[in-house]
Backbone as a ProteinNet text record, in pm:
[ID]
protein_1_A
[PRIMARY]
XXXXXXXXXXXXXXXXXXXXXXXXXXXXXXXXXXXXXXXXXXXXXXXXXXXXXXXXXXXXXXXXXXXXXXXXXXXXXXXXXXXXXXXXXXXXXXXXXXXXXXXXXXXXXXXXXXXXXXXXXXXXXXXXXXXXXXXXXXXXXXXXXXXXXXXXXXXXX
[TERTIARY]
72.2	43.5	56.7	-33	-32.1	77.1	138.6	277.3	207.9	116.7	39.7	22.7	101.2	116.9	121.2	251.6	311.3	222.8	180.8	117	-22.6	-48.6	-195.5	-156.8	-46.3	46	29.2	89.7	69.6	-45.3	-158.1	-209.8	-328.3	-307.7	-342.1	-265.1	-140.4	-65.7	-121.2	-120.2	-168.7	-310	-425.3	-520.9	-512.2	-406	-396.6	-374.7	-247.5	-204.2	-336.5	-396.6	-490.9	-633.1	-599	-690.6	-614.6	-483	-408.2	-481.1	-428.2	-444.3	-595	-671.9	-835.5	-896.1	-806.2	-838.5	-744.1	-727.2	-604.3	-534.9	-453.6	-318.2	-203.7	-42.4	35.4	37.9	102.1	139.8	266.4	317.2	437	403.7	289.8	208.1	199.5	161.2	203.2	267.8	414.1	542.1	629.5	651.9	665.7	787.1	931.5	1034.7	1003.5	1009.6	1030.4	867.9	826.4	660.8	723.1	786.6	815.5	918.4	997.4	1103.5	1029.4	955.6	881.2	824.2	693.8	658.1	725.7	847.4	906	1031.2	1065	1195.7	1137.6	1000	986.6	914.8	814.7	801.9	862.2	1008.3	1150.2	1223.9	1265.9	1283.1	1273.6	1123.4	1036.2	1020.7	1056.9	1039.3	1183.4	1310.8	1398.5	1439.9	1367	1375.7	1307.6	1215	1208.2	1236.3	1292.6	1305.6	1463	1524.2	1662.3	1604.6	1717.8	1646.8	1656.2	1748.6	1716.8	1589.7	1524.9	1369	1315.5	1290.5	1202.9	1185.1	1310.2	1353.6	1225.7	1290.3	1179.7	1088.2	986.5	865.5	800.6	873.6	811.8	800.8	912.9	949.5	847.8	848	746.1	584.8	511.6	379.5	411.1	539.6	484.3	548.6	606.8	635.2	502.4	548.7	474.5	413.3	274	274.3	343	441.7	535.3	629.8	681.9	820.9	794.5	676.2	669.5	654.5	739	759.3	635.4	583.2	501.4	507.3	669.5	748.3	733.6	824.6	847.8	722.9	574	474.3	380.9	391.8	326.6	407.5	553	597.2	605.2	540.7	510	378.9	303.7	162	198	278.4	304.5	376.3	435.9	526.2	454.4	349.6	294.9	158.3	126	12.3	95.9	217.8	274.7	309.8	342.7	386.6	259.1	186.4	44.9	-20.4	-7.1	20	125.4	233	359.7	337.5	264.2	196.5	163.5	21.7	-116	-29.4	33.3	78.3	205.5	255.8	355.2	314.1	214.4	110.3	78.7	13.4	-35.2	59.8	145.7	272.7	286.9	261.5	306.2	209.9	76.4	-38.6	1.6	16.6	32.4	192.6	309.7	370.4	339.4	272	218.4	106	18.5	-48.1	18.4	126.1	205.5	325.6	365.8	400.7	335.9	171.4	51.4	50.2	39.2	-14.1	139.3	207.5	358.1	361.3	304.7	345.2	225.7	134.7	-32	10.3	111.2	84.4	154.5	231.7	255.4	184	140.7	41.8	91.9	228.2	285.1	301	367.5	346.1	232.5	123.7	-32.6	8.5	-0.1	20.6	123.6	207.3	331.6	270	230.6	179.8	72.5	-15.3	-123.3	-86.6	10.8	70	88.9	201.6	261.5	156.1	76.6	-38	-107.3	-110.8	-255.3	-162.2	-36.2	55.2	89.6	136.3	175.9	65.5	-42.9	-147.1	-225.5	-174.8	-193	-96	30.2	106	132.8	48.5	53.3	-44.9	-142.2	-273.6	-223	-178.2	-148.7	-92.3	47.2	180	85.9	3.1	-52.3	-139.4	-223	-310.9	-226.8	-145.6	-53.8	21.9	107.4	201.7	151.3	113.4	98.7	-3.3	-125.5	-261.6	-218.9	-160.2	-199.8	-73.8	33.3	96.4	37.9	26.3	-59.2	-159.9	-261.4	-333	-271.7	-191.2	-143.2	-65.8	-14	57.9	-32.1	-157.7	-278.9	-322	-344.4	-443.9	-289.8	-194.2	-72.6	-52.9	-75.4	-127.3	-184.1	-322.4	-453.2	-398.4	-356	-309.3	-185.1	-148	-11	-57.2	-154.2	-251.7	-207.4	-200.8	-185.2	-283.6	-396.2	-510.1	-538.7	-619	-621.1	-788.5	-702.9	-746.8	-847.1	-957.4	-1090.7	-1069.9	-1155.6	-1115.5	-1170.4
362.2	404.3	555.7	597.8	760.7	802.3	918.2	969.6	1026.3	1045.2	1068.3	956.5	855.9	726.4	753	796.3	850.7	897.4	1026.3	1082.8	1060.1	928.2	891.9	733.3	723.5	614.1	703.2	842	877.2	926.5	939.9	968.1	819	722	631.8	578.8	604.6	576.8	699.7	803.8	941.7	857.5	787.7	724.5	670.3	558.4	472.9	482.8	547.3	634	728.4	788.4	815.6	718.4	629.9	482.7	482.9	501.4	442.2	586.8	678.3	856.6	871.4	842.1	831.3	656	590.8	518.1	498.1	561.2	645	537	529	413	520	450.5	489.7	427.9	525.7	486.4	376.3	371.9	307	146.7	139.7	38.4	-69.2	4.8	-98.1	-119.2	-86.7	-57.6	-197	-292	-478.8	-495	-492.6	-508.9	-687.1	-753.7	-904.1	-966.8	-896.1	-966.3	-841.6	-732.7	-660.4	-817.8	-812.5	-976	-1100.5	-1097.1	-1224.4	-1221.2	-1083.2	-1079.5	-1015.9	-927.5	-876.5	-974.6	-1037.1	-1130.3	-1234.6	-1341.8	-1405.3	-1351.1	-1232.1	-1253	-1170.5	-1132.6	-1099.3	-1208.7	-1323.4	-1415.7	-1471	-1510.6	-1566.4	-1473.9	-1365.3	-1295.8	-1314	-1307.2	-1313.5	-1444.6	-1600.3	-1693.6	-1717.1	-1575.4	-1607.5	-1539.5	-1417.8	-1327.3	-1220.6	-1205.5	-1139	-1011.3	-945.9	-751.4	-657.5	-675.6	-584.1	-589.5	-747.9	-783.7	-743.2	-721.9	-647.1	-493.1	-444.4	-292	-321.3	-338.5	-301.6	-319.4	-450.4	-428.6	-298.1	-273.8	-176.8	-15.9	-12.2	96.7	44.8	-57.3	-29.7	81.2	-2	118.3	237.9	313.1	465.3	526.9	425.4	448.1	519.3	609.9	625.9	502.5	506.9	380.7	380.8	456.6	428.7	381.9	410.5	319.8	215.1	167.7	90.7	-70.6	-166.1	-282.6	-402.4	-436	-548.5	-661.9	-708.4	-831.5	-814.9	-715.6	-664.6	-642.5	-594.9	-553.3	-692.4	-806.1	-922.7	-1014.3	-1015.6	-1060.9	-986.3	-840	-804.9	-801.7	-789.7	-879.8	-975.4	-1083.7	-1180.3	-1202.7	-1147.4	-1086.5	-1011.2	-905.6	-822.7	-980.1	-1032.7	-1104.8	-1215.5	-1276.8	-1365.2	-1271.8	-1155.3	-1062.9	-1095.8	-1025.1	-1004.4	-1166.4	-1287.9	-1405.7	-1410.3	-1385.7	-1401.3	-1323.1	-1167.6	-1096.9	-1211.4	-1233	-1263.8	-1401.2	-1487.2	-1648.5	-1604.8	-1507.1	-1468.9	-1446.3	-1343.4	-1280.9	-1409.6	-1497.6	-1628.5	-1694.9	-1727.7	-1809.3	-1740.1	-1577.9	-1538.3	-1548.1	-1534.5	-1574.7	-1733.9	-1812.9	-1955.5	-1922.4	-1835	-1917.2	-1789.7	-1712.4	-1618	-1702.7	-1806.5	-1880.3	-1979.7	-2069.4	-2147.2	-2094.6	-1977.6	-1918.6	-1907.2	-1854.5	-1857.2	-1974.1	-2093.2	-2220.8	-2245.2	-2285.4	-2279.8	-2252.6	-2106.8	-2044.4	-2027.8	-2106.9	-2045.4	-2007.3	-2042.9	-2024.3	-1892.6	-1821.5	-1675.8	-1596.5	-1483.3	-1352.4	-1301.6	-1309.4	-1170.2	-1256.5	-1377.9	-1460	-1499.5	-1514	-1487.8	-1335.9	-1236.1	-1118.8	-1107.2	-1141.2	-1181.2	-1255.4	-1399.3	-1446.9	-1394.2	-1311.3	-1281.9	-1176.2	-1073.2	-928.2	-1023.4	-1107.5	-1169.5	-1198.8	-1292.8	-1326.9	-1260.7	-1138.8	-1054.3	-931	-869.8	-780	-877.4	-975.1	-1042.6	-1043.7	-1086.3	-1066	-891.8	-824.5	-707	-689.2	-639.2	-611.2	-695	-839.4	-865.7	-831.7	-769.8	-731.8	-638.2	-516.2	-374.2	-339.3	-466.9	-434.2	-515	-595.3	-653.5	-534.4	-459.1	-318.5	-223.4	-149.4	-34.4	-104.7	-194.1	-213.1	-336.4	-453.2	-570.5	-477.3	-467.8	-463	-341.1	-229.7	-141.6	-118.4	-187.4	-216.4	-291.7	-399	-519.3	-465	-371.2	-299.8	-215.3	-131.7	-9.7	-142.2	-224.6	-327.8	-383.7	-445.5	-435.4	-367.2	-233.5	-140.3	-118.6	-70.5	-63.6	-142.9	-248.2	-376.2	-351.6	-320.5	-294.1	-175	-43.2	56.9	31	-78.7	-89.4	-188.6	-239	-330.9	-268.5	-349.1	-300.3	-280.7	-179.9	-182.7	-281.5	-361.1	-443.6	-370.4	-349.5	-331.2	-404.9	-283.6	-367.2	-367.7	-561.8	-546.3	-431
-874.8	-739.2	-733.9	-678.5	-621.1	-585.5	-581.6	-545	-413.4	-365.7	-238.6	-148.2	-182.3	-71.2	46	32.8	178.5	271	232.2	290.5	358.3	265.6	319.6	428.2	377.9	500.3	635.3	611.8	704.4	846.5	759.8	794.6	865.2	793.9	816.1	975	955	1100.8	1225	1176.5	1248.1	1348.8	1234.7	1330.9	1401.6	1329.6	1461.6	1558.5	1589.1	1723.9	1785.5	1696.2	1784.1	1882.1	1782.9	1860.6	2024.4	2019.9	2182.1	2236.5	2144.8	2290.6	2316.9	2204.3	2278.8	2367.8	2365.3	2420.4	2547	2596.4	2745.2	2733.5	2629.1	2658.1	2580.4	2617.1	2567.4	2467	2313.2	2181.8	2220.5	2304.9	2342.9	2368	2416.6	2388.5	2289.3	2169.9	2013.9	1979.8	2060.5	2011.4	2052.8	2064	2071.9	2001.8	2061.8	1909.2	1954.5	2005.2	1968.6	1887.9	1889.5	1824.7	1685.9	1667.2	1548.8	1461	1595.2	1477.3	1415.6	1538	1465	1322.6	1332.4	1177.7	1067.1	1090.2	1002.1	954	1091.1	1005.4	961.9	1031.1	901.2	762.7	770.3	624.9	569	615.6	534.2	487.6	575.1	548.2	415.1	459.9	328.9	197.5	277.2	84.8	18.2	122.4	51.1	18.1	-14.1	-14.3	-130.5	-192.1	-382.2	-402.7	-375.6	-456.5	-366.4	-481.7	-492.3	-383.2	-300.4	-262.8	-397.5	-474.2	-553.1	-693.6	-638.6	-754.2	-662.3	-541.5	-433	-419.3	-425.9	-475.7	-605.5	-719.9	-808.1	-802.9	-729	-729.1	-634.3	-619.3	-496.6	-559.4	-640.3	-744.7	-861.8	-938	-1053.6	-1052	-946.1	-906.1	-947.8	-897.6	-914.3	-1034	-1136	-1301.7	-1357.6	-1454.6	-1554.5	-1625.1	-1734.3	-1810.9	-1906.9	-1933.7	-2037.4	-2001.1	-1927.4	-1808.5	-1790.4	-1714.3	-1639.4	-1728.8	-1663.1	-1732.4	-1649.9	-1780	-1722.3	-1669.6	-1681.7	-1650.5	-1470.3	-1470	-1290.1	-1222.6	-1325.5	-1289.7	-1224.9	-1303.5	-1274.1	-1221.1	-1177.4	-1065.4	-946.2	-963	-856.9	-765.3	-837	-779.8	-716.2	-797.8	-729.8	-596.1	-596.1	-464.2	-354.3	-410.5	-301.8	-239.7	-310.7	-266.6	-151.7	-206.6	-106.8	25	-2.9	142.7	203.1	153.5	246.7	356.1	279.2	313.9	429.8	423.7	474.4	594.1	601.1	716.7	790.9	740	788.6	902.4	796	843.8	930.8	931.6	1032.5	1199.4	1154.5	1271.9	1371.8	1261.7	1357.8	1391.5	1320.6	1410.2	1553.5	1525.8	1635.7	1781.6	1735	1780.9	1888.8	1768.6	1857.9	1963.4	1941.4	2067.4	2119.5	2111.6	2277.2	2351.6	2272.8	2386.8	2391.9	2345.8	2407.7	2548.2	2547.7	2637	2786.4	2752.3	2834.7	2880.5	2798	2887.7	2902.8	2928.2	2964.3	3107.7	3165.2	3232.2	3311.6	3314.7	3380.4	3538.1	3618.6	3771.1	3734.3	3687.5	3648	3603.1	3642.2	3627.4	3528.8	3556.3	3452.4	3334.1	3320.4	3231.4	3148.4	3221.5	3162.2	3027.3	3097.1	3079.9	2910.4	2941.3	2821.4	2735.9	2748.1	2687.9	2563.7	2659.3	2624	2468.9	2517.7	2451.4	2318.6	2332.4	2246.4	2135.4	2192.6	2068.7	1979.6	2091.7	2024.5	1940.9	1991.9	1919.8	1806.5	1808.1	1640.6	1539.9	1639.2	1503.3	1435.6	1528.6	1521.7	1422.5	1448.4	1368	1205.6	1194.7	1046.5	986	1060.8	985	954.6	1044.2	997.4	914.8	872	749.2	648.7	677.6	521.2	463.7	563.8	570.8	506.3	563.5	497.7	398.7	383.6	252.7	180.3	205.5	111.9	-7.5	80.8	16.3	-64.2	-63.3	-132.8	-244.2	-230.9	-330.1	-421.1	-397.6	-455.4	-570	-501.2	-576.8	-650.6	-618.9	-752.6	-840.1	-822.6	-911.6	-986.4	-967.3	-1072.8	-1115	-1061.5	-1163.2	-1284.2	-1238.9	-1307	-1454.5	-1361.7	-1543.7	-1600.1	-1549.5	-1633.5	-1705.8	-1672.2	-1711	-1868.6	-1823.8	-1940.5	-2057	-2014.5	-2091.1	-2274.8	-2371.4	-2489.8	-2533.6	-2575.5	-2667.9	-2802.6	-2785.3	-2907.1	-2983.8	-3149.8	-3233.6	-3332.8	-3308.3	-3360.5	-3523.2	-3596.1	-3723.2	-3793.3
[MASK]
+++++++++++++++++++++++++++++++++++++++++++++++++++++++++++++++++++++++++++++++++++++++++++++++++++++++++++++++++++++++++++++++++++++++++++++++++++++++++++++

């Protein structure tokens, strides 16, 4: 992985926020801590239900090894790991999806409840697209090309 992650994390977040300020809403807006618990504690949960924090620490650290450092063991259980996150997003998001419209129909003679309902659904699935977008997917990827990179050259007869 690029040692320019960050920075293009950042800038990637920089847009988004500009999606709310050109579209006259507050950034404060995307900002949801109980739809944040939903998708971060379960697919925290679930990640820490195969895997140790400190096998998570390393997958996250292998990517930006040299190919001489970098171990192929940690490298292809980390694929494995970044692909279940990205899953764990996506299937989080929708869990969260279904009880913001179970909330909605719950609550139909309530406006504001409509309203709640509504946030709920559409912020959970927002927010697992976005963490599968910025971190699953692009770990995932430097963790394959990474392989390909450490790949042993096999010698022609």
């Amino acid at each position: 992985m690029r040692k320019t992650y960050p920075l293009f994390l950042l800038i990637a977040l920089a847009l988004l926020a500009s999606g709310y300020i050109f579209g006259g809403a507050s950034i404060a807006l995307g900002i949801n801590l109980p739809c944040l618990l939903i998708v971060l504690g379960i697919s925290s949960a679930m990640s820490l239900s195969v895997s140790s924090a400190r096998e998570i620490t390393s997958y996250f650290r292998e990517p930006f090894k040299s190919e001489d450092e970098a171990d192929r063991k940690i490298l292809r259980n980390g694929e494995i790991f970044f692909r279940s996150l990205r899953y764990y997003f996506f299937l989080s998001g929708g869990i969260g999806t279904l009880t913001g419209v179970l909330i909605l129909l719950s609550m139909v003679d309530s406006n504001e409840a409509i309203g709640l309902g509504m946030a709920i659904a559409l912020i959970t699935l927002y927010y697992g697209m976005v963490f599968s977008l910025i971190l699953a997917i692009p770990f995932e990827v430097a963790t394959r090309k990474k392989l390909v990179e450490t790949e042993p050259t096999k010698m022609l007869p």
